[in-house]
C-alpha positions as protocol buffer text, in pm:
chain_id: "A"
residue {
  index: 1
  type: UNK
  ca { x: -1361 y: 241 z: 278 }
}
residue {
  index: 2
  type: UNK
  ca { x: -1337 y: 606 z: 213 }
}
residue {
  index: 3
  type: UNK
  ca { x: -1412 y: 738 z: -132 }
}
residue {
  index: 4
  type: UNK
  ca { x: -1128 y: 829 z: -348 }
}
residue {
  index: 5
  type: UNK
  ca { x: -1167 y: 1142 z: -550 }
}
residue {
  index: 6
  type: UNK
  ca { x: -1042 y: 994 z: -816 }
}
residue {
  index: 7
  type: UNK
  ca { x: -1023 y: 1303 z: -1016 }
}
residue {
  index: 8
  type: UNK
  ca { x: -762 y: 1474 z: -823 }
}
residue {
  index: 9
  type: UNK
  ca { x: -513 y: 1194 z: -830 }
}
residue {
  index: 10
  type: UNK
  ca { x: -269 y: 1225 z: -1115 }
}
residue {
  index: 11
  type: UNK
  ca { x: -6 y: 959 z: -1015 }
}
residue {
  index: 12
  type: UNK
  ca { x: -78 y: 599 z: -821 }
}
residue {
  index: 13
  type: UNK
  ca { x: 214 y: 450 z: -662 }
}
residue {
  index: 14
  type: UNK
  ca { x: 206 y: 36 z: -586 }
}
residue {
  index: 15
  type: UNK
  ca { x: 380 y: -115 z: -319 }
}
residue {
  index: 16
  type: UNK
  ca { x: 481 y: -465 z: -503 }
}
residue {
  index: 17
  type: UNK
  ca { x: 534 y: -758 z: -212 }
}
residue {
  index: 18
  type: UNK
  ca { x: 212 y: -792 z: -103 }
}
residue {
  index: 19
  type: UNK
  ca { x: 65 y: -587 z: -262 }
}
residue {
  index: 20
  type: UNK
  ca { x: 61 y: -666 z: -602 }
}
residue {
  index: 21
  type: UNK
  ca { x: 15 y: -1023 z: -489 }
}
residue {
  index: 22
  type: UNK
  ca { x: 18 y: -1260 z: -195 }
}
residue {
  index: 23
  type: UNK
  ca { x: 269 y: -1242 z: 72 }
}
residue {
  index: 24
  type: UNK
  ca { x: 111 y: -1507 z: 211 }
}
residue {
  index: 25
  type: UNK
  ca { x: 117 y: -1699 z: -68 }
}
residue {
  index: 26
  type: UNK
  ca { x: 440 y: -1706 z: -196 }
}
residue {
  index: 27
  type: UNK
  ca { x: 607 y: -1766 z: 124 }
}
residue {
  index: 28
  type: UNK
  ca { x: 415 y: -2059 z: 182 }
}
residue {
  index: 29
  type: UNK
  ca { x: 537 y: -2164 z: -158 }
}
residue {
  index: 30
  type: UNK
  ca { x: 874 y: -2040 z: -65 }
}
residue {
  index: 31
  type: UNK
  ca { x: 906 y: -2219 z: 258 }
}
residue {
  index: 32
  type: UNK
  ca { x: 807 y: -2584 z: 93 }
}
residue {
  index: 33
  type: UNK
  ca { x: 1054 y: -2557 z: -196 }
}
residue {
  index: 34
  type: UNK
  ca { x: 1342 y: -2440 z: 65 }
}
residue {
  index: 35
  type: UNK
  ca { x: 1212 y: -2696 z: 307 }
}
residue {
  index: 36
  type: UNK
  ca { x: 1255 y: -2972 z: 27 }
}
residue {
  index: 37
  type: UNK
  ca { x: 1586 y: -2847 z: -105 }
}
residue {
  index: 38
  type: UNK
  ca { x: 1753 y: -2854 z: 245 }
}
residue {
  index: 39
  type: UNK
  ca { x: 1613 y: -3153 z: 313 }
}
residue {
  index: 40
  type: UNK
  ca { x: 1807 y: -3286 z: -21 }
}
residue {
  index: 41
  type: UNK
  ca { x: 2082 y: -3117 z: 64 }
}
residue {
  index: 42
  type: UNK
  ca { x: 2164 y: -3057 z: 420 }
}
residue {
  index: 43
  type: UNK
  ca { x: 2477 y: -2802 z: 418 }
}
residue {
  index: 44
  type: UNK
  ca { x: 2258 y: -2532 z: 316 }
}
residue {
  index: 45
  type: UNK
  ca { x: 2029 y: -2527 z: 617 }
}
residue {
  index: 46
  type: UNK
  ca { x: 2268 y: -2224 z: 742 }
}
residue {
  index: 47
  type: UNK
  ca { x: 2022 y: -2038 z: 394 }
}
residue {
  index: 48
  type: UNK
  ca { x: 1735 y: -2059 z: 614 }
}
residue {
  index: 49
  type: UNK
  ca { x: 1937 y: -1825 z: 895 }
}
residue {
  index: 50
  type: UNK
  ca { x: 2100 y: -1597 z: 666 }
}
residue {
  index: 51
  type: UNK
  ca { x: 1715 y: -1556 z: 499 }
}
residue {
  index: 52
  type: UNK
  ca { x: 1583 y: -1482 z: 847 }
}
residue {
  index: 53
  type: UNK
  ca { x: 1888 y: -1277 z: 989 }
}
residue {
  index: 54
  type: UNK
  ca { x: 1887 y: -1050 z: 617 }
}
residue {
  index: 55
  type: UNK
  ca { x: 1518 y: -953 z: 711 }
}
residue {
  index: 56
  type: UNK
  ca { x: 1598 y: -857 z: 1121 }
}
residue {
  index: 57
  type: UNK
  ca { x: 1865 y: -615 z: 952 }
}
residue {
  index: 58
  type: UNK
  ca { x: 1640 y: -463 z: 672 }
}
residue {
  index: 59
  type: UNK
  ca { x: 1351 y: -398 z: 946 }
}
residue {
  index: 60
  type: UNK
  ca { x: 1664 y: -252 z: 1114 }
}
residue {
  index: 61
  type: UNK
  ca { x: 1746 y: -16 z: 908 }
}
residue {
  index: 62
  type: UNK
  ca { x: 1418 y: 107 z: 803 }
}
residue {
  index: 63
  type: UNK
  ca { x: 1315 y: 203 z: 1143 }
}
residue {
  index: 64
  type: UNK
  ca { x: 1627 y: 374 z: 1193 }
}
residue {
  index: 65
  type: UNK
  ca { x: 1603 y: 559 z: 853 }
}
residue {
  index: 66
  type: UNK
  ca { x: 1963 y: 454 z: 679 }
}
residue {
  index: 67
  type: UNK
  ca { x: 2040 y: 609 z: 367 }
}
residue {
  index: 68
  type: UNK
  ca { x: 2337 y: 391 z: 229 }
}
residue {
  index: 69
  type: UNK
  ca { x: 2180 y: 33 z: 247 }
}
residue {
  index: 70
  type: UNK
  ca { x: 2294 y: -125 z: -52 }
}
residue {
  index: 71
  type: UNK
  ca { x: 2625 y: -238 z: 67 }
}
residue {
  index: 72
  type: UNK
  ca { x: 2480 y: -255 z: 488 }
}
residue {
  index: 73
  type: UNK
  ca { x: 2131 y: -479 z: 395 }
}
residue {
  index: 74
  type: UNK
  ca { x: 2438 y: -749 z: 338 }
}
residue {
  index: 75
  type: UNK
  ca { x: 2707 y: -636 z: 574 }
}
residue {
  index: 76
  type: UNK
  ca { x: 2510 y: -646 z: 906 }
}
residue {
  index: 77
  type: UNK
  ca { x: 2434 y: -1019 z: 861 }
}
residue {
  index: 78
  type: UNK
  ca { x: 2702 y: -1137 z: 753 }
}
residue {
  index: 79
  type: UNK
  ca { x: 2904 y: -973 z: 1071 }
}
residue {
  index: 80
  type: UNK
  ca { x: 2625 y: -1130 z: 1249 }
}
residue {
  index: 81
  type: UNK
  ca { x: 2673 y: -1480 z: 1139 }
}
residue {
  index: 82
  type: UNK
  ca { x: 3052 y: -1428 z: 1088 }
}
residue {
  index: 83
  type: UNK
  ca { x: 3035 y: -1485 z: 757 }
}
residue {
  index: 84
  type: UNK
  ca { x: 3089 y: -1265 z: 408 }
}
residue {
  index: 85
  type: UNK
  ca { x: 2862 y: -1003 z: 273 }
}
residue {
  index: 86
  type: UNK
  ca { x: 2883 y: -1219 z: -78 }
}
residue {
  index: 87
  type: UNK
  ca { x: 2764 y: -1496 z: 92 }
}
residue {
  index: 88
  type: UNK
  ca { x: 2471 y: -1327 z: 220 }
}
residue {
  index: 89
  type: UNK
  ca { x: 2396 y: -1178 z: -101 }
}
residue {
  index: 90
  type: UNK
  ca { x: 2415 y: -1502 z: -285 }
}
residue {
  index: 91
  type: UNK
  ca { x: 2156 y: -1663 z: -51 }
}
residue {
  index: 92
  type: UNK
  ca { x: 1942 y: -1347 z: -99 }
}
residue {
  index: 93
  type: UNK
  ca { x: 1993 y: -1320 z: -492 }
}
residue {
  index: 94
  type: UNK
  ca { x: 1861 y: -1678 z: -477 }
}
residue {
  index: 95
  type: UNK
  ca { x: 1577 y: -1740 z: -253 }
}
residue {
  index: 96
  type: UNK
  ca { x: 1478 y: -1408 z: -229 }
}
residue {
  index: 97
  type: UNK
  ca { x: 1522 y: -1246 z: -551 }
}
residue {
  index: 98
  type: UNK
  ca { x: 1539 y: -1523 z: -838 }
}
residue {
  index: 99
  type: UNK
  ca { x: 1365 y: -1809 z: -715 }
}
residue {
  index: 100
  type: UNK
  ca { x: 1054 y: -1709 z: -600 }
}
residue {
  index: 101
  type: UNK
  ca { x: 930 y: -1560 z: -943 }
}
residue {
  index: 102
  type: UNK
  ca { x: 801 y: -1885 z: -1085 }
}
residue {
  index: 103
  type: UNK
  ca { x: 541 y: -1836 z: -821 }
}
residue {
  index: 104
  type: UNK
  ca { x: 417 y: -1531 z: -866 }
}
residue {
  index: 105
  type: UNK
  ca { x: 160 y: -1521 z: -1132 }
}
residue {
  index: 106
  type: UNK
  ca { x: -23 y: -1777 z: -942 }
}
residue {
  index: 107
  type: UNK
  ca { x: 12 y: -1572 z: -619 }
}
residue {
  index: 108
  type: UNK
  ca { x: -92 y: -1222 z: -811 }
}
residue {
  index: 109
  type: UNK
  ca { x: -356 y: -1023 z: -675 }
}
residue {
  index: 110
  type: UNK
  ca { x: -698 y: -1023 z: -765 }
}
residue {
  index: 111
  type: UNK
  ca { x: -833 y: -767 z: -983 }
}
residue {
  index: 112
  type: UNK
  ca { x: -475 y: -593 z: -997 }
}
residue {
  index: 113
  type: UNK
  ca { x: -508 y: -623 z: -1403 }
}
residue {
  index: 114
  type: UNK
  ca { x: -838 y: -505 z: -1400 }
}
residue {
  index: 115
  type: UNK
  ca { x: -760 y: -166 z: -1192 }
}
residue {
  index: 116
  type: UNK
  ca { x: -430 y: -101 z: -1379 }
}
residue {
  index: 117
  type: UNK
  ca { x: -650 y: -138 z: -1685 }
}
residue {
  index: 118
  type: UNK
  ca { x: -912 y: 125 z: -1512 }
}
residue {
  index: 119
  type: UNK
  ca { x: -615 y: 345 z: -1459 }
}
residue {
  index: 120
  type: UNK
  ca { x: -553 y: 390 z: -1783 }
}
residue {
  index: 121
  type: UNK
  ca { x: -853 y: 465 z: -1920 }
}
residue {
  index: 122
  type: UNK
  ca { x: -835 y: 688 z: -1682 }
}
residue {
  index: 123
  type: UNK
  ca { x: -572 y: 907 z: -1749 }
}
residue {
  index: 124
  type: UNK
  ca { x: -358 y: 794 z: -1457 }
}
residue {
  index: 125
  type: UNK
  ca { x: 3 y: 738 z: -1454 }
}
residue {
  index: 126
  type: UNK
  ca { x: 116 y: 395 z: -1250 }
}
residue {
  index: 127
  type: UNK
  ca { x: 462 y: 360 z: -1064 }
}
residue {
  index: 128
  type: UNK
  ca { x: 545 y: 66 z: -857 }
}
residue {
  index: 129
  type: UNK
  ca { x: 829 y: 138 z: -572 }
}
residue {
  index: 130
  type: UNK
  ca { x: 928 y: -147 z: -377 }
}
residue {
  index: 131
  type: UNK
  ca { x: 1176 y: -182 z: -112 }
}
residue {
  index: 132
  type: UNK
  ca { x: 1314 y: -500 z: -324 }
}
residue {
  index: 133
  type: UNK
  ca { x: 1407 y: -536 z: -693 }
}
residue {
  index: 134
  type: UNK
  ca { x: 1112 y: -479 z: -896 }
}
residue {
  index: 135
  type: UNK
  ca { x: 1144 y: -514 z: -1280 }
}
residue {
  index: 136
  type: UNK
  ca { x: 1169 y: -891 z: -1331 }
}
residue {
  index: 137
  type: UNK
  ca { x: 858 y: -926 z: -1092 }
}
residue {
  index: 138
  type: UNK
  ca { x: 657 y: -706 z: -1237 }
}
residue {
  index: 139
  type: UNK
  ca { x: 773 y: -870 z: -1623 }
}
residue {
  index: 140
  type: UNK
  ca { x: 622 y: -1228 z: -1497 }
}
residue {
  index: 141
  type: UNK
  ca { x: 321 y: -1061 z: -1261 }
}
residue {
  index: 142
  type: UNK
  ca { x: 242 y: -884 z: -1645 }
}
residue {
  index: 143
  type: UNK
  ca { x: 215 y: -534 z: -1542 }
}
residue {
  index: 144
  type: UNK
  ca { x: 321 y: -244 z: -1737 }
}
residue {
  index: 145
  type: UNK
  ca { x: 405 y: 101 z: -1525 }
}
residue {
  index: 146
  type: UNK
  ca { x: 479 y: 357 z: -1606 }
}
residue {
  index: 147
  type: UNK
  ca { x: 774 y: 420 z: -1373 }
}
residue {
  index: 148
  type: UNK
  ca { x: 978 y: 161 z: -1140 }
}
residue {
  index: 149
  type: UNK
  ca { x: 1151 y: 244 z: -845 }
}
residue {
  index: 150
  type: UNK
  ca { x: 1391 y: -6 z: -582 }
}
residue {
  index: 151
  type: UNK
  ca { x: 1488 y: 57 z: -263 }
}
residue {
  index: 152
  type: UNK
  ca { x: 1844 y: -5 z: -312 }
}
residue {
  index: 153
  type: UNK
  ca { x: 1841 y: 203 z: -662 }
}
residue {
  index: 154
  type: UNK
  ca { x: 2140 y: 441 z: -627 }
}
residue {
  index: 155
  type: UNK
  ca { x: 1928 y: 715 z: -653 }
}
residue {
  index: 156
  type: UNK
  ca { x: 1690 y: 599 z: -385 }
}
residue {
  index: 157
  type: UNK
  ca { x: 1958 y: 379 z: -127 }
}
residue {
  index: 158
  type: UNK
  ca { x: 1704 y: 365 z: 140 }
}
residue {
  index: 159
  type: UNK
  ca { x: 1412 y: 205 z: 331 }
}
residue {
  index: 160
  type: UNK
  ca { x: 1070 y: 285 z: 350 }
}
residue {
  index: 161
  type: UNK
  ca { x: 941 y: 468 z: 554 }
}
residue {
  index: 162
  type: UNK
  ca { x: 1176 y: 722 z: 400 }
}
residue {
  index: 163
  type: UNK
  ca { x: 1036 y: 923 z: 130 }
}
residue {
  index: 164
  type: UNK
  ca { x: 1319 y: 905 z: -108 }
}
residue {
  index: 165
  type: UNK
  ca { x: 1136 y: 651 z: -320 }
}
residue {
  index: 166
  type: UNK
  ca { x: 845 y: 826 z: -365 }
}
residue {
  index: 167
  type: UNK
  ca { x: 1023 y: 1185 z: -370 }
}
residue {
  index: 168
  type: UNK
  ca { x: 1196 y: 1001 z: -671 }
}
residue {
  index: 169
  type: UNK
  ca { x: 907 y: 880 z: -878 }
}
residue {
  index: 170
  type: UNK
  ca { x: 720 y: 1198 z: -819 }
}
residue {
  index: 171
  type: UNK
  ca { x: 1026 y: 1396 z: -943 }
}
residue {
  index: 172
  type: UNK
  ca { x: 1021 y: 1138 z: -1262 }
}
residue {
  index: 173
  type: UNK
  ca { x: 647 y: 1175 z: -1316 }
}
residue {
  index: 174
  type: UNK
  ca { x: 661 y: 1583 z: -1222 }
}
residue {
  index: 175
  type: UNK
  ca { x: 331 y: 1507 z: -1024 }
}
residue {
  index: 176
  type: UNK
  ca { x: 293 y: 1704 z: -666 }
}
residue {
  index: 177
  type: UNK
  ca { x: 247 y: 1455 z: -321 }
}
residue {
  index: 178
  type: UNK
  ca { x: -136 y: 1629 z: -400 }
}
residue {
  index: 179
  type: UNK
  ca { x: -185 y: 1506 z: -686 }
}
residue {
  index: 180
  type: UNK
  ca { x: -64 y: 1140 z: -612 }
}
residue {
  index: 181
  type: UNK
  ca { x: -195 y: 838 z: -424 }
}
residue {
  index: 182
  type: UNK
  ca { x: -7 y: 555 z: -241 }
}
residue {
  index: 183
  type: UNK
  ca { x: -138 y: 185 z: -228 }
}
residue {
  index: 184
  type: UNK
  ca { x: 31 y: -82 z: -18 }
}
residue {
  index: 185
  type: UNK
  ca { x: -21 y: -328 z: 259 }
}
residue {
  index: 186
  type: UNK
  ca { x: 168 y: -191 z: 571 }
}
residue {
  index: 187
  type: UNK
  ca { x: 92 y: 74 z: 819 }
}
residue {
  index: 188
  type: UNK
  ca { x: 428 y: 98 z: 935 }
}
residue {
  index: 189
  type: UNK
  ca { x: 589 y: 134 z: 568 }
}
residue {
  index: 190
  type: UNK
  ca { x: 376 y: 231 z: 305 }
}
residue {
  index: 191
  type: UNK
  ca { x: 135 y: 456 z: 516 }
}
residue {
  index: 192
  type: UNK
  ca { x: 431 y: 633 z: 701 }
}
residue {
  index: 193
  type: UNK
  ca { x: 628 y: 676 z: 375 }
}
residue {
  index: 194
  type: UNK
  ca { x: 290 y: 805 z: 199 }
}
residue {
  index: 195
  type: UNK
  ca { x: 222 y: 1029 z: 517 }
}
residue {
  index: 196
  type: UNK
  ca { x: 568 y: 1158 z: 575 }
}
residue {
  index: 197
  type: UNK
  ca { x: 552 y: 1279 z: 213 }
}
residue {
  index: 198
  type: UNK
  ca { x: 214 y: 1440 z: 242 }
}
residue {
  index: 199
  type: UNK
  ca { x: -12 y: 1179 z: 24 }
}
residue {
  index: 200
  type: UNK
  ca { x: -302 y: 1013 z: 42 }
}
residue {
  index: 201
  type: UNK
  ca { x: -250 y: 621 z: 88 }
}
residue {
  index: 202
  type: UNK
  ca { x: -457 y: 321 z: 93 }
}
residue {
  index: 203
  type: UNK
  ca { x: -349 y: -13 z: 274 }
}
residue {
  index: 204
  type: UNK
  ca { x: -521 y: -341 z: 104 }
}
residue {
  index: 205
  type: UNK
  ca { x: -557 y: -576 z: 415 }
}
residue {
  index: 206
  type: UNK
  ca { x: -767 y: -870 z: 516 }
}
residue {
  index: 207
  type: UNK
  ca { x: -945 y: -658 z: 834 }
}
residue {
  index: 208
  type: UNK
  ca { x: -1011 y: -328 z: 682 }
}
residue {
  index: 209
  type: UNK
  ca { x: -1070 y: -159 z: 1026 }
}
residue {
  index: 210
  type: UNK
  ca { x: -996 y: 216 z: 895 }
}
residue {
  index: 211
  type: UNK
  ca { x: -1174 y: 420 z: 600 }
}
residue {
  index: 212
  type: UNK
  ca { x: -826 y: 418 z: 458 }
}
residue {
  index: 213
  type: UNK
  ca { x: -837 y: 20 z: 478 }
}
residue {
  index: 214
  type: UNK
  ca { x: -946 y: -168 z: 157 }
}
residue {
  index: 215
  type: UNK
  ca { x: -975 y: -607 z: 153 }
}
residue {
  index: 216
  type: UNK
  ca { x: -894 y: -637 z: -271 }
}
residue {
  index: 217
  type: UNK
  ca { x: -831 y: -423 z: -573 }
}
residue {
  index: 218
  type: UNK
  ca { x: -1224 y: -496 z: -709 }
}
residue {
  index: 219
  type: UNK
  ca { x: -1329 y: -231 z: -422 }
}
residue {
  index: 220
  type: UNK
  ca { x: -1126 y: 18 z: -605 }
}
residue {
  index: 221
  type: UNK
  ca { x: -1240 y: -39 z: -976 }
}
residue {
  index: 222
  type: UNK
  ca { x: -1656 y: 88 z: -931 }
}
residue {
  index: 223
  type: UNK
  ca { x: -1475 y: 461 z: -834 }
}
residue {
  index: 224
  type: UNK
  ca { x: -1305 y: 482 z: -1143 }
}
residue {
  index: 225
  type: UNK
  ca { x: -1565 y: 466 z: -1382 }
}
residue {
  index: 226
  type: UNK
  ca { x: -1630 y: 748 z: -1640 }
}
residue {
  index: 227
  type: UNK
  ca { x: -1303 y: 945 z: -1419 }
}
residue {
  index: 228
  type: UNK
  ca { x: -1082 y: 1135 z: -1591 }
}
């Protein structure tokens, strides 16, 4: 991995879902409990489509760079599946938003307390910007940024790889794209938001294959010590 200079970085942005902890994890999680509970209760099978239809048009609309997604993320579907926008966003709420948080602290990241704690010490501000709802996740993950952005925030109203997230939290902060860092898990999203506003990024994944590329938060923590 290529070496941060950690002094030059004022501001470190978090992507949250997978990220911050295990996609893989809590999807594996996810899919057993909705397994089970349309197994118990066969009507709601049509939860699994809507899930799965939801995240075609949100890939949809972040490659084609939407701004107005709040009331679209849960109109597309539903004209897809002939059914009403509240209905999709009920299913979402749900399975996407509410029930999945009992999970999470076992699906956290490694070392993510550690290098937030490093941070500090530091001198570094934290944000977390995530193209879903972020405060009650980050309340049970126990993490304390500084600043929170969503992607369907009405100031924000948009997908990465647009950069009105992280124009937004850089605004907030009053740090320069210079002065900040990006850390996420996808080339496609994170590292084209991070490079479209002109900051350095990491990605954490499993196969590391570019200097850029790190496999868990521990790799980070060694380059912040005695920074400030």
């Amino acid at each position: 991995m290529e070496q941060i200079e950690w002094s030059l970085v004022r501001l470190v942005i978090f992507d949250l879902d997978g990220t911050l902890y295990s996609q893989r994890c809590i999807r594996r999680r996810m899919l057993w409990e909705l397994g089970l509970h349309c197994l118990r209760h066969p009507s709601e099978l049509s939860s699994l489509q809507v899930i799965a239809e939801f995240r075609r048009a949100r890939e949809r609309l972040a490659d084609e760079g939407v701004v107005g997604i709040r009331d679209l993320q849960y109109r597309r579907p539903a004209s897809k599946l002939g059914i009403a926008p509240e209905q999709v966003a009920e299913v979402i709420r749900e399975w996407i938003e509410e029930r999945p948080l009992r999970h999470l602290r076992r699906c956290r990241s490694t070392a993510v307390e550690e290098l937030f704690e490093a941070l500090r010490e530091s001198g570094k501000s934290i944000a977390i910007f995530s193209d879903y709802p972020v405060e009650a996740k980050v309340g049970v993950l126990g993490l304390v940024p500084d600043f929170i952005a969503a992607a369907d925030d009405p100031e924000i109203d948009c997908l990465k790889p647009h950069t009105a997230g992280l124009d937004y939290l850089m605004s907030r902060s009053g740090f320069t794209p210079e002065q900040s860092l990006m850390i996420g898990d996808r080339e496609d999203r994170d590292g084209a938001c991070a490079r479209r506003a002109g900051m350095r990024y990491l990605i954490k994944t499993p196969s590391a294959r570019a200097p850029h590329h790190f496999r868990g938060f521990q790799e980070l923590l060694p380059g912040l010590v005695g920074v400030k």
